[in-house]
C-alpha positions, 0 to 999 in steps of 0.5 A: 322129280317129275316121275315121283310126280307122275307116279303119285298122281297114277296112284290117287288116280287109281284110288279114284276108280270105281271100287264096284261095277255097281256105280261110277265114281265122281271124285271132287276135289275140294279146297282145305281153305275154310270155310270154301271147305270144312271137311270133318272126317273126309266129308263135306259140311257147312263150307260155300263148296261143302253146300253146293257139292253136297246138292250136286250129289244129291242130283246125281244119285248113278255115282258114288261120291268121294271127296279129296283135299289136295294142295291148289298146285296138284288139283291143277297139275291134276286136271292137265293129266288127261286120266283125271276122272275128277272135278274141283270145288270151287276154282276161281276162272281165269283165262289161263285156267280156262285152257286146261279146265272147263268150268260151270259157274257157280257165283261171283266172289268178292275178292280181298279187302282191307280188314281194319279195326274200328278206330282204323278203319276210321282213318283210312282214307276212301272214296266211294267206299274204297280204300286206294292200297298202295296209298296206304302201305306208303303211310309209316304210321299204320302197321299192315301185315300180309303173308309172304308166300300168299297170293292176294291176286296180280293187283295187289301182289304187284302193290305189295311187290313194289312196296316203297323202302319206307313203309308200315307194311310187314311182310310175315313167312307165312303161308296159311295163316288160319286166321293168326293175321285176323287176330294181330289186327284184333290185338293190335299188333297191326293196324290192318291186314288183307283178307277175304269177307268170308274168311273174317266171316268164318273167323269169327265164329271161331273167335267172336272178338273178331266181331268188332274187325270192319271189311273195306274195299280196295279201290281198283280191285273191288270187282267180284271174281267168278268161280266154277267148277272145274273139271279136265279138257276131255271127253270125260270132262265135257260130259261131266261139266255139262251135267253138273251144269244142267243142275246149276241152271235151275232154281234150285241149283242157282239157290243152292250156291247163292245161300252157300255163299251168302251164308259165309259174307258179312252183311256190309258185303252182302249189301254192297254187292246184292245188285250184280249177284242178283244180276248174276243168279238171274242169269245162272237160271240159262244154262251154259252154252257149250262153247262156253264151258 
């Protein structure tokens, strides 16, 4: 299994070189998770990571741009082997994450909230605008619905993993749901579901029934989460994180990823949390200090 693995990595590896001696190649990995990613025919388009990579390209004209959709699970594998000349859009920054990868911040993300329908969303019991989840999935009279093979962070894994025996919670075989969850919240086949704002956002403008689905936050797991660009612990890597960076670090860039993700929350999130990305863009204006990478 690990030579098989070996073996397919060197093989996208080799897809990845420069097909010329005119131009290096700047391989992106981008997310199949829309809308982080809404690639139409291998290109990116209206996605939070298809904006930003798009300005990023448009900064960096000596390389020819070539974009890819691997699994999270082989982008990360990917970025541990040390003859990986490519960057991932966009990666959520963890301490363990930043062993392998350097990364260039880009914004701060809201992280899962509780999606209800409105007369649910009604009852939910909430103290400063936060909904307490594990109090939630012990009332038997509100029907939950997450996906089994899904991760919603180690907050609320640990939650839905220490559910007790008597509870509304079900738990689906499902690990992309593409927005089905949304839509049996919507028909009222359950009461709530966990998901991200930009993703109910996105459903939406698939589904405009989905318009009437509210977004509340989980108490003790409402802080926004940081996310970069990440690219590999190597000479290559460093040199291409702090390019990458150097046009993040200016108004134009910080604008780029502000409206890339504004463009996709929905207007109570935005609300909610315009006073830390405020503070957040202000600060992307300084460029990362190099050991920060």
């Amino acid at each position: 299994m690990a030579i098989r693995f070996v073996c397919m990595a060197l093989c996208w590896l080799a897809c990845a070189r420069p097909a010329s001696a005119e131009k290096p190649v700047m391989h992106w990995m981008m997310p199949d998770f829309p809308p982080g990613s809404i690639m139409v025919d291998g290109k990116p388009t209206s996605g939070v990571g298809d904006r930003i990579v798009l300005f990023l390209a448009a900064g960096m004209p000596e390389f020819e741009h070539r974009f890819s959709a691997p699994n999270p699970k082989r982008i990360w594998a990917l970025l541990t082997t040390p003859a990986t000349q490519a960057c991932y859009l966009t990666g959520v920054i963890t301490p363990e994450r930043r062993k392998i990868a350097y990364f260039a911040p880009l914004f701060m993300s809201p992280p899962h909230q509780i999606v209800a329908r409105p007369e649910v969303f009604e009852r939910l019991r909430r103290d400063n605008g936060e909904t307490d989840f594990a109090a939630l999935i012990a009332d038997p009279a509100l029907r939950g619905i997450v996906a089994t093979t899904r991760s919603y962070g180690a907050t609320l894994d640990a939650v839905i993993a220490g559910r007790p025996s008597v509870t509304g919670l079900i738990v689906a075989q499902t690990s992309n749901d593409r927005g089905n969850l949304l839509k049996m919240v919507h028909r009222g086949r359950a009461d709530y579901t966990l998901e991200y704002d930009f993703v109910l956002s996105y459903q939406t403008s698939l589904d405009k029934g989905l318009a009437t689905l509210k977004a509340v936050p989980v108490k003790g797991n409402s802080a926004l989460l940081p996310v970069g660009v990440a690219c590999p612990r190597t000479v290559w890597g460093l040199d291409m994180i702090t390019r990458i960076d150097r046009l993040l670090a200016t108004s134009a860039g910080a604008d780029a990823s502000r409206r890339a993700l504004e463009a996709w929350l929905t207007p109570d999130t935005r609300a909610r949390y315009r006073d830390e990305l405020d503070r957040f863009f202000r600060a992307r204006l300084s460029p990362t200090p190099a050991d920060k990478f």
